[in-house]
C-alpha positions as CSV (number, residue, x, y, z in Angstrom):
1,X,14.7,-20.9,-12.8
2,X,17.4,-20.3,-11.0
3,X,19.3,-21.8,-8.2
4,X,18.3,-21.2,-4.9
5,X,22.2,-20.3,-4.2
6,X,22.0,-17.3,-6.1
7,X,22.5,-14.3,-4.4
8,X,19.7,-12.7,-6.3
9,X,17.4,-15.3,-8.0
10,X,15.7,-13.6,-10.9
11,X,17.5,-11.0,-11.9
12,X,19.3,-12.3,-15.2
13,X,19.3,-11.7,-18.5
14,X,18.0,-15.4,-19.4
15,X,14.9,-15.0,-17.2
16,X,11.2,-15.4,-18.9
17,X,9.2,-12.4,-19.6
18,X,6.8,-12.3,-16.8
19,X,3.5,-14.7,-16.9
20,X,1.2,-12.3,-15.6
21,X,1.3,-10.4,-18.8
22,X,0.4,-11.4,-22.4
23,X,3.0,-10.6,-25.4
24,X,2.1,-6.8,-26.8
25,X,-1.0,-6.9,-24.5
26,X,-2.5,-4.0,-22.1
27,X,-3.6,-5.3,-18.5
28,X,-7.2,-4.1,-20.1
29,X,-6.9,-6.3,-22.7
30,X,-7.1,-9.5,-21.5
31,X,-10.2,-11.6,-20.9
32,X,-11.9,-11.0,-17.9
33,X,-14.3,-12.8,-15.7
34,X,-15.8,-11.3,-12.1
35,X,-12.7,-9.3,-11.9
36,X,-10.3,-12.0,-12.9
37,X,-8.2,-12.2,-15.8
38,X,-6.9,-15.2,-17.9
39,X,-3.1,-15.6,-18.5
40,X,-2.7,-18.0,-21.8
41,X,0.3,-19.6,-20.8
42,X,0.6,-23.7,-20.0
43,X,1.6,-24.3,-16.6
44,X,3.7,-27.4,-16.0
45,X,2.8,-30.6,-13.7
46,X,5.2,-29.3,-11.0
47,X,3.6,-25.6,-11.0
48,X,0.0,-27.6,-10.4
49,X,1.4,-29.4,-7.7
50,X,2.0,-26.3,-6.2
51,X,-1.6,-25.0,-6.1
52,X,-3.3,-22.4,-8.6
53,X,-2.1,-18.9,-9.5
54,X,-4.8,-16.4,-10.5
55,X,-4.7,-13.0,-11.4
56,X,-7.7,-10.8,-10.4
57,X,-8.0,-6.6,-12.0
58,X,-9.4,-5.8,-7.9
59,X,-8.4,-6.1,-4.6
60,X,-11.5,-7.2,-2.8
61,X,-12.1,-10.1,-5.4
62,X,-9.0,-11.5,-5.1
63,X,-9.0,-11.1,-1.3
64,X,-12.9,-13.3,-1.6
65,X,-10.9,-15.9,-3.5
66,X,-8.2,-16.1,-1.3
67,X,-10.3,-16.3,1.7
68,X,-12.4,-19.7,-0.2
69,X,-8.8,-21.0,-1.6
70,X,-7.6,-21.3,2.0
71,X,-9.4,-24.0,2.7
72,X,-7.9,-26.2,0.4
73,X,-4.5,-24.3,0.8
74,X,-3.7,-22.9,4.3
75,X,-0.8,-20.8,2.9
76,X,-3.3,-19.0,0.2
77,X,-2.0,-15.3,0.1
78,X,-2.7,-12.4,-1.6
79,X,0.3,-10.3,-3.6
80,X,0.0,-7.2,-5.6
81,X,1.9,-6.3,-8.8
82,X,2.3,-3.0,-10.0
83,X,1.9,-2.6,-14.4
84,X,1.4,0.6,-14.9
85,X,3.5,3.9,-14.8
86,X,1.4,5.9,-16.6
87,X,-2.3,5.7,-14.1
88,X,-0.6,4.0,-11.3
89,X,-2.4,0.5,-12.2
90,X,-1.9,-3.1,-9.9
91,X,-3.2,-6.4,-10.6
92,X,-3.7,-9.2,-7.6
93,X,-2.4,-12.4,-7.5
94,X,-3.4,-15.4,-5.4
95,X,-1.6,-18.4,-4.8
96,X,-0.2,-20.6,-2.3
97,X,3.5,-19.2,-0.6
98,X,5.4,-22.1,-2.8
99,X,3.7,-21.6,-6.1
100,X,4.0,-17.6,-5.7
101,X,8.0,-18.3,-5.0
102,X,8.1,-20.8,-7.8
103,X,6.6,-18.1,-10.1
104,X,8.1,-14.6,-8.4
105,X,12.1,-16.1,-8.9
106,X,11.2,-16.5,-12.4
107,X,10.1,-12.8,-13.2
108,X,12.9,-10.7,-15.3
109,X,11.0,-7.6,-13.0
110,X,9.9,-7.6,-10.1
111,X,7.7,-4.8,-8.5
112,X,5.4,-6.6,-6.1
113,X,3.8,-6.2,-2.7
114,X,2.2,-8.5,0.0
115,X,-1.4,-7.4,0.9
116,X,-1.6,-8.2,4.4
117,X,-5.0,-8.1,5.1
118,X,-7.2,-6.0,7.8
119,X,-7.9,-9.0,9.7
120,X,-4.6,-10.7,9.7
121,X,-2.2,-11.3,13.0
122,X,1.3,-10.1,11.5
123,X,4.8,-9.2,12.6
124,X,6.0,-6.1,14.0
125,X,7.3,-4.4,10.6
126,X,8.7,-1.0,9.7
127,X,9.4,1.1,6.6
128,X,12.2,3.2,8.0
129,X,13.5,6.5,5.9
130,X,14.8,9.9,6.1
131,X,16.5,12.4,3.2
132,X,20.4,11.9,3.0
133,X,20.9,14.8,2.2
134,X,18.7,17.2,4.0
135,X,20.4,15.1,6.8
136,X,23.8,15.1,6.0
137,X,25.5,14.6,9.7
138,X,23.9,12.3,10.9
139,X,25.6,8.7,11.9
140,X,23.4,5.8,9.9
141,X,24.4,2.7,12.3
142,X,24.6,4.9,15.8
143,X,20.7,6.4,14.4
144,X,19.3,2.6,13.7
145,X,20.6,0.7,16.7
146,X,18.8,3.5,18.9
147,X,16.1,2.6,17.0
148,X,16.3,-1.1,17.9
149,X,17.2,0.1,21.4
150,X,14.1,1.6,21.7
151,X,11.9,-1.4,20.0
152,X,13.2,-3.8,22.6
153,X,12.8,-1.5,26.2
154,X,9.5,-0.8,24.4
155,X,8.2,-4.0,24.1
156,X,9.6,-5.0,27.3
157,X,7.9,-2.4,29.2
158,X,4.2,-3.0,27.3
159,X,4.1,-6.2,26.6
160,X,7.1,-7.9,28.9
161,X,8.1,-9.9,25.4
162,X,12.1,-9.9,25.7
163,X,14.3,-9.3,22.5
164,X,17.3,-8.5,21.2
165,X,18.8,-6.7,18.0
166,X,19.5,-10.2,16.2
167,X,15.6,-10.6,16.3
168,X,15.2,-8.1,13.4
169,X,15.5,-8.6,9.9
170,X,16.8,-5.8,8.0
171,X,16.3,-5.4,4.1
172,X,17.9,-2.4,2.5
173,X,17.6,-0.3,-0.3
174,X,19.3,2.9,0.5
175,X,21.2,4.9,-2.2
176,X,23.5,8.2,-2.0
177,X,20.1,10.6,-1.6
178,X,18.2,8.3,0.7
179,X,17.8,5.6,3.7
180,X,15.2,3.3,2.8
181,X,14.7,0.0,4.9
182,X,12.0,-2.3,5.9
183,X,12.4,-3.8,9.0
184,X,10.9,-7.3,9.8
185,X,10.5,-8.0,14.0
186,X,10.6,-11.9,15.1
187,X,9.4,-11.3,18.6
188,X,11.3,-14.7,20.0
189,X,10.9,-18.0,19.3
190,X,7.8,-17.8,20.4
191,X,7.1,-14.9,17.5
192,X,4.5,-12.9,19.0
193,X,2.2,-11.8,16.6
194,X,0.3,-8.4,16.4
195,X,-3.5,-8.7,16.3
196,X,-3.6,-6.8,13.3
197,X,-1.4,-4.2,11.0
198,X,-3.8,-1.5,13.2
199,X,-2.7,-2.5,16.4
200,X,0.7,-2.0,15.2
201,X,0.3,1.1,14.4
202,X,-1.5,1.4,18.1
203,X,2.0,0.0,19.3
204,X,3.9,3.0,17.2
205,X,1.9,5.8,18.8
206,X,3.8,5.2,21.8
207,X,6.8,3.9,20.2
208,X,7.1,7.8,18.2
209,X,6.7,9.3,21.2
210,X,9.7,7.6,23.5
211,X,11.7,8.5,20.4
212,X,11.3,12.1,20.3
213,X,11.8,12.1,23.8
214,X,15.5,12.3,23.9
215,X,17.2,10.8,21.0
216,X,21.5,11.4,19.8
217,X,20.5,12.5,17.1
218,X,17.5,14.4,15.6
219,X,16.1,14.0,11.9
220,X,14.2,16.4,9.7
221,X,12.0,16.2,6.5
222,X,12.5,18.7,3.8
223,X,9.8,21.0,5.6
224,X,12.0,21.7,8.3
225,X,10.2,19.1,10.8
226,X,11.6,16.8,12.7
227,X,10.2,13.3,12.1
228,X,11.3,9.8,13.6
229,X,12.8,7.3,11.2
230,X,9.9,5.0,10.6
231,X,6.7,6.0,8.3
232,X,3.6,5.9,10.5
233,X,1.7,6.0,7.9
234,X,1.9,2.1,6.4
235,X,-0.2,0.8,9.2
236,X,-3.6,0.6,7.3
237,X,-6.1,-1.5,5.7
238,X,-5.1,-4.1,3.2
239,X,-1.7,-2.4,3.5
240,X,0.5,-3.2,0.1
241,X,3.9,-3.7,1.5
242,X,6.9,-4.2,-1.3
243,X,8.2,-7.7,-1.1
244,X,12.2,-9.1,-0.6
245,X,14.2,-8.5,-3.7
246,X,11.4,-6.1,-5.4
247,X,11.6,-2.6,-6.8
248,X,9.1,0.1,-7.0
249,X,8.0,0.6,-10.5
250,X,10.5,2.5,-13.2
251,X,13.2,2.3,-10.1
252,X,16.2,-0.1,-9.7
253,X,16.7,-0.2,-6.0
254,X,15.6,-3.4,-4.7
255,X,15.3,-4.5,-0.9
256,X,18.1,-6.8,0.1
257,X,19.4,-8.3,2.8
258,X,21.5,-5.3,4.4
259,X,24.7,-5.8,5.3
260,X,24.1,-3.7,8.7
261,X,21.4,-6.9,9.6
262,X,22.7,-9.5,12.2
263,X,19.2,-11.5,11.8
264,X,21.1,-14.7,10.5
265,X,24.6,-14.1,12.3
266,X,27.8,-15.6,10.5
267,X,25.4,-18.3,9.0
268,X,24.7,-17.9,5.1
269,X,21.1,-17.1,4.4
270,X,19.4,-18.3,1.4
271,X,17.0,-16.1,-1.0
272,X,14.4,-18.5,0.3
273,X,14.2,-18.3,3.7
274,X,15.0,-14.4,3.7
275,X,11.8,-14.0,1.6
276,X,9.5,-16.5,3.7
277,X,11.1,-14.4,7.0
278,X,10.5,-11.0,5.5
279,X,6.9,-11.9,5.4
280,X,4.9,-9.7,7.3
281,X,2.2,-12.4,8.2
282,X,4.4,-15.3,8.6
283,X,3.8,-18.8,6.8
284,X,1.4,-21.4,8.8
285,X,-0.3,-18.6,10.5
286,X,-2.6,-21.2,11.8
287,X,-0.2,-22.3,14.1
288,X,0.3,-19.1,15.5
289,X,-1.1,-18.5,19.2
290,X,1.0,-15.8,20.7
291,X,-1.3,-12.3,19.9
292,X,0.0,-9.5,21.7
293,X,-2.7,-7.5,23.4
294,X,-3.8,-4.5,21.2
295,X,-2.9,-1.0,23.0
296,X,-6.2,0.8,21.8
297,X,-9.9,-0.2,21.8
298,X,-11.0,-0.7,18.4
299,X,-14.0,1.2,19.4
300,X,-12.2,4.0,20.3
301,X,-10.0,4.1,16.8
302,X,-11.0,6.3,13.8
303,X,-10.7,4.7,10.5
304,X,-7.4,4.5,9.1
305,X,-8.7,4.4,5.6
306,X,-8.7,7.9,3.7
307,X,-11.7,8.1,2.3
308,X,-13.4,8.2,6.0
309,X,-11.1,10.2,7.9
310,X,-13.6,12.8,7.6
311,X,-16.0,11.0,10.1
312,X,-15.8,8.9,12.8
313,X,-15.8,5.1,12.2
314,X,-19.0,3.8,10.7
315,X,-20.2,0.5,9.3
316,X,-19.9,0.6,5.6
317,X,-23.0,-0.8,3.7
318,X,-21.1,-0.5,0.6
319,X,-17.6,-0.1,-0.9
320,X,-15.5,0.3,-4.1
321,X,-12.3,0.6,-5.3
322,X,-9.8,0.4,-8.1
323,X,-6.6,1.7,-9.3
324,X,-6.1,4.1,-12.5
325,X,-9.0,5.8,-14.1
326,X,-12.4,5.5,-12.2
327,X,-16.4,5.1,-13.5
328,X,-16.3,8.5,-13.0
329,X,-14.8,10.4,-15.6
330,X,-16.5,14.2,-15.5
331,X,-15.6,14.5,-11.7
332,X,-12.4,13.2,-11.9
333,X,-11.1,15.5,-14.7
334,X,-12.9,18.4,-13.1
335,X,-10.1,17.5,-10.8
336,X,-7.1,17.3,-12.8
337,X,-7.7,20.3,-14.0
338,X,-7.4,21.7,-10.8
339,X,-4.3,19.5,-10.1
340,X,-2.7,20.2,-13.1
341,X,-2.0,23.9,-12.4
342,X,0.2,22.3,-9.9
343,X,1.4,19.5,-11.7
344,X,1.0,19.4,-15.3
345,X,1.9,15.8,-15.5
346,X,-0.4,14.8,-12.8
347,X,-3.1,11.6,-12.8
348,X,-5.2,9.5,-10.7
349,X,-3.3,6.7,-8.6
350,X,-6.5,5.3,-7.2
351,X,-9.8,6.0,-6.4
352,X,-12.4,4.7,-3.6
353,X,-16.5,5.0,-3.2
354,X,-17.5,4.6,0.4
355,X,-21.6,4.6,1.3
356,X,-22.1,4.4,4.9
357,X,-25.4,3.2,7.0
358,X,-27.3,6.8,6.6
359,X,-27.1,6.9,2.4
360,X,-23.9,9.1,2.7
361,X,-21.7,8.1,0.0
362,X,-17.5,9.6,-0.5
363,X,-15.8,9.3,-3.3
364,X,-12.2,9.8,-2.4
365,X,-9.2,10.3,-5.3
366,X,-5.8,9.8,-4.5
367,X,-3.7,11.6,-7.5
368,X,-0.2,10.9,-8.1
369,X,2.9,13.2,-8.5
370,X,0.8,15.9,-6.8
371,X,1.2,16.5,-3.6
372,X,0.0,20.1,-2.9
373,X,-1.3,20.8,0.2
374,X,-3.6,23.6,1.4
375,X,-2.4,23.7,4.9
376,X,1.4,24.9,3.8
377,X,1.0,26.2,0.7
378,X,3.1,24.4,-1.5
379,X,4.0,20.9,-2.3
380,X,5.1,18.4,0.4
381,X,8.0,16.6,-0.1
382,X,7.4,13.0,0.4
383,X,3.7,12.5,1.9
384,X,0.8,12.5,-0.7
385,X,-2.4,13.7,-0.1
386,X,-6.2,12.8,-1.2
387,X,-9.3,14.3,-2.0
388,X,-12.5,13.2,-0.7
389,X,-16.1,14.2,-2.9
390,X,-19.1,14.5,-0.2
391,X,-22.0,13.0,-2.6
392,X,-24.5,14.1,-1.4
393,X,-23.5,17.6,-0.7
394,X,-21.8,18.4,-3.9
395,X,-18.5,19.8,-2.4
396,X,-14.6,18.5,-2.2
397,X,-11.8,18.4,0.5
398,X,-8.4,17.9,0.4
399,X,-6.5,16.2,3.2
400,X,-2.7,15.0,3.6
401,X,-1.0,11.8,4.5
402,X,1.8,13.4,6.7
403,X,1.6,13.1,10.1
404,X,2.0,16.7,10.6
405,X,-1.1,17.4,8.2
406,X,-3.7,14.7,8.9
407,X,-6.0,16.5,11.3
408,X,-5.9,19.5,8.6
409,X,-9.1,20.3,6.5
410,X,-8.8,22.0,3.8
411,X,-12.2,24.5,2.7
412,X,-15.0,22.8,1.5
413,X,-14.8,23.6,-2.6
414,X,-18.4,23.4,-4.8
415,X,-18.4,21.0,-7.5
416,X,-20.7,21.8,-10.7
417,X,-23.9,20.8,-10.9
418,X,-23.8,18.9,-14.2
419,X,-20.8,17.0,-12.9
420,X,-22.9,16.1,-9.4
421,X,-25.6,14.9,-11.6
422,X,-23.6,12.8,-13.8
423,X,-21.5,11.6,-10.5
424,X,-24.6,10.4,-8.6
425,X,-26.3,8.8,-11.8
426,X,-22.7,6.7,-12.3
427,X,-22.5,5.9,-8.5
428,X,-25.8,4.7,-8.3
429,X,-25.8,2.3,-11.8
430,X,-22.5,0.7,-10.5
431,X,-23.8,-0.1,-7.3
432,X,-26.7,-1.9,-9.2
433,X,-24.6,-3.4,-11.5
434,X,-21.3,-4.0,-9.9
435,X,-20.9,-7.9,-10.2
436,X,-22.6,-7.8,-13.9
437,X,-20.6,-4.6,-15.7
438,X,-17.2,-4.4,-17.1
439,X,-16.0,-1.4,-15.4
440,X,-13.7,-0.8,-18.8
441,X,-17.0,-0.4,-20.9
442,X,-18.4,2.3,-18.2
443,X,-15.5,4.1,-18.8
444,X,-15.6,4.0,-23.0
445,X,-19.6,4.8,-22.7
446,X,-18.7,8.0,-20.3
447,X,-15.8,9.4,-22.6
448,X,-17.8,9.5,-25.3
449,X,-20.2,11.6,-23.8
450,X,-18.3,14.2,-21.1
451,X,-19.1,17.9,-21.8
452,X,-16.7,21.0,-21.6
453,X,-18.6,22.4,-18.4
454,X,-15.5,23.3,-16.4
455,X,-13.9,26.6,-17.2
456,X,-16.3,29.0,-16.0
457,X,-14.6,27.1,-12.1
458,X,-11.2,27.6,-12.9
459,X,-11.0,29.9,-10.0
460,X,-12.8,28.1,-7.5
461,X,-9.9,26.9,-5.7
462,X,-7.9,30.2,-5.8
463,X,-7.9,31.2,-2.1
């Protein structure tokens, strides 16, 4: 391990491989257990000390375990680790704040995220962007501080919570092509928390608003709208926000401290304490009191999840998800076929199953290096989309991330009937099954036996 002093602790040529991976060794291949997975590696007196680490293939069993582990640990958190290029693929990782720091400066690569969870009080935090070079006047520093500006009056006026521009902790990753930042808010000293990442994005409603009102300067995405400079669209459920000193998988640009940031003033700042104040739900959030009021009833909110933005908010009786290939494997080549007349090189990122109180069940996909939408005709630039399989009626929809698309419905497109069949028999053995199955072993048992049923639909989606 390093030296804490380091600029960058980590990144050097004499670091371990990373423990969360065996030696020649798929993510699929290790041994598995109620959605956790073994690493066979001996961890040392001092890393025990710390409190466990485990490693677990879904989200929702690693969020269960973090939730019983916090009663023996109060800083238990949840992390995310992306492994896979190829089908978009994450692993979890619980572990107590120290042991995860312990473990995360000795990684040769690092491209992990903090879950912070639906329930969770949290910081004000941004991902701020905008094209270079589609934007190629515009003044960096005089287009940020505006956006501080506007924070601070903001917060002043809704909330009466007083701050200044040193209360924000900037970490950078910008290259010649891009602006990329994620901005961290310490509210005071008092560090007023937000209810939840939803109630933030309640807060940015407004705050989007006051900054299109009358801003020096105006931005634009490569559609020819003009945007603000923070994406509105990381403000959801079990959000997966990339960590201090971390790139995005197969990229090299890692968030730093920027150089614009006057969080820490003259002092020096240790790799440390940046990372435990670029959380987004701070350390001993126990002894946290100070919630600001949310903005918006939750009763009055639609669900910021994809796969319902087709309905209203319901109670969920049931729900699914993973990352890569899903259980099931006619439907969702039915749709890369589709996709791939777009995108040849196109596959599933990650896939959901919601079944609501009335029997309804949704399968939404969410493909990656697609992005067509049906709305403008064409690929966006930067926002994905997803698509979302009605069940029960047999049909598919395609909707869009970008703020300028997400009320857009695309036409309701028939699925086969063979592939319905299959679909419904899949969805309903999982749900029977789902804490006794290997969902690796549904997938083998379904490729074996998928049938050629889809070219006589190949112009189903022509318009």
């Amino acid at each position: 391990m390093q030296d804490d002093d380091a600029p960058y602790p980590g990144f050097s040529a004499k670091c371990p491989k990373p423990i969360g991976r065996l030696e020649n060794e798929p993510p699929e291949k290790r041994a598995r257990l109620d959605g956790q997975f073994v690493v066979s590696r001996r961890e040392s007196l001092y890393e025990i000390s710390l409190g466990p680490l485990e490693f677990f293939t879904r989200q929702r069993f690693a969020i269960a375990r973090r939730s019983e582990l916090v009663k023996s640990y109060p800083n238990a958190r949840v992390f995310s680790q992306e492994i896979s290029e190829e089908n978009g693929g994450r692993h979890y990782i619980v572990t107590t704040l120290e042991r995860f720091w312990y473990w995360y400066t000795n990684q040769a690569i690092r491209n992990i995220y903090e879950v912070i969870e639906l329930d969770k009080p949290c910081r004000l935090y941004f991902d701020l962007e905008y094209s270079k070079e589609i934007n190629g006047n515009i003044d960096h520093q005089r287009l940020y501080e505006y956006f501080i500006e506007t924070n601070i009056s903001l917060l002043k006026e809704l909330f009466d919570v007083e701050v200044q521009k040193s209360d924000f902790l900037a970490l950078d990753s910008s290259n010649d092509a891009k602006f990329s930042c994620h901005l961290i808010g310490h509210l005071t000293k008092k560090d007023y928390l937000f209810a939840n990442n939803v109630a933030i994005g309640s807060y940015t409603k407004q705050l989007k608003q006051r900054l299109l009102d009358n801003p020096p300067q105006r931005i634009f995405n490569a559609d020819g709208q003009e945007i603000v400079l923070f994406d509105e669209g990381v403000y959801t459920k079990n959000r997966n926000f990339r960590l201090f000193l971390s790139t995005k998988l197969g990229k090299d640009r890692f968030l730093k401290h920027a150089m614009y940031c006057t969080f820490y003033g003259s002092a020096e700042s240790k790799s440390k304490q940046i990372f435990f104040d670029a959380l987004c739900v701070p350390a001993n959030l126990s002894s946290h009191e100070n919630i600001l009021p949310d903005l918006e009833s939750p009763l009055s909110r639609v669900s910021e999840t994809a796969s319902s933005a087709a309905q209203q908010l319901q109670p969920l009786e049931y729900v699914r998800e993973g990352n890569g290939l899903s259980p099931f494997i006619e439907l969702e080549e039915f749709l890369l076929q589709m996709f791939r007349r777009w995108k040849p090189d196109v596959y599933m990122r990650q896939w959901k199953v919601t079944i609501d109180k009335n029997k309804k069940p949704i399968i939404t996909f969410y493909p990656a290096n697609c992005r067509y939408c049906f709305k403008i005709g064409r690929q966006h630039k930067s926002n994905s989309q997803f698509w979302a399989v009605n069940v029960s009626k047999g049909d598919v929809v395609q909707r869009c991330f970008d703020p300028d698309c997400r009320s857009f419905t695309s036409n309701y497109f028939p699925i086969p009937k063979s592939i319905m069949e299959a679909t419904r028999k899949r969805l309903n053995a999982d749900k029977e099954a789902e804490e006794n199955e290997d969902p690796l072993e549904i997938l083998l048992e379904s490729k074996s036996d998928k049938q050629p049923c889809l070219t006589q639909w190949n112009g189903i989606f022509d318009e």
